[in-house]
C-alpha positions, 0 to 999 in steps of 0.5 A: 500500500502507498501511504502519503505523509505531508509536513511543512519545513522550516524555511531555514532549513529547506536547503539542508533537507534537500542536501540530505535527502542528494546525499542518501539518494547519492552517495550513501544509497546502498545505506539507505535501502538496507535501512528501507528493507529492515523497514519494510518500506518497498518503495519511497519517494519525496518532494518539495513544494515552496508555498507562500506559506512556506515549504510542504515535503510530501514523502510517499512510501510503498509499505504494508505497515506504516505504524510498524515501518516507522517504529524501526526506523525510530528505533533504528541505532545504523547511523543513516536513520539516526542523522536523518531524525535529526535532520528531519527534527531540525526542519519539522514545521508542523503537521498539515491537514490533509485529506486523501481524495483518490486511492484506487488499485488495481486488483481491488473492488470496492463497493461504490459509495464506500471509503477505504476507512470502511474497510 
């Protein structure tokens, strides 16, 4: 399953967030995907979107347990998770309201004038 998660950064911090993020697409991705595997993570993707009220990063990650992906990787002692918390701690900017308007996939049937929060 894709799961979205949308945050506001710090705009002092927006410059860094991306260095970090070239850095474990870089150099340091062979560390980053043991990390998502340990996860459970299958796929992630982020992006930046500058707002005139500031910049929005919206990851999405391709996992069957979110709550659990995210228990290892705060837990995790390898030093690529713990650098990205702090990076990611130092730029958070708060929460966004958001609302997931369109989740179809293939193979599923769902009942027509029913949500995925019925399942």
């Amino acid at each position: 399953m894709i799961h979205l998660v949308a945050r506001r950064l710090r705009p002092d911090h927006r410059d860094r967030v991306i260095e970090w993020l070239r850095e474990v697409d870089g150099p340091r991705r062979a560390e980053a995907l043991e990390s998502l595997a340990a996860e459970g993570v299958e796929h992630e993707t982020a992006m930046i979107i500058d707002t005139a009220d500031g910049p929005i990063i919206v990851y999405a990650m391709q996992t069957d347990d979110l709550d659990g992906s995210q228990a290892v990787a705060d837990a995790s002692p390898r030093p690529i998770d713990a650098e990205h918390r702090a990076v990611m701690r130092a730029a958070a900017g708060g929460r966004l309201a958001s609302e997931v308007v369109l989740d179809l996939h293939a193979g599923s049937v769902r009942p027509a004038g029913t949500s995925s929060d019925d399942d």
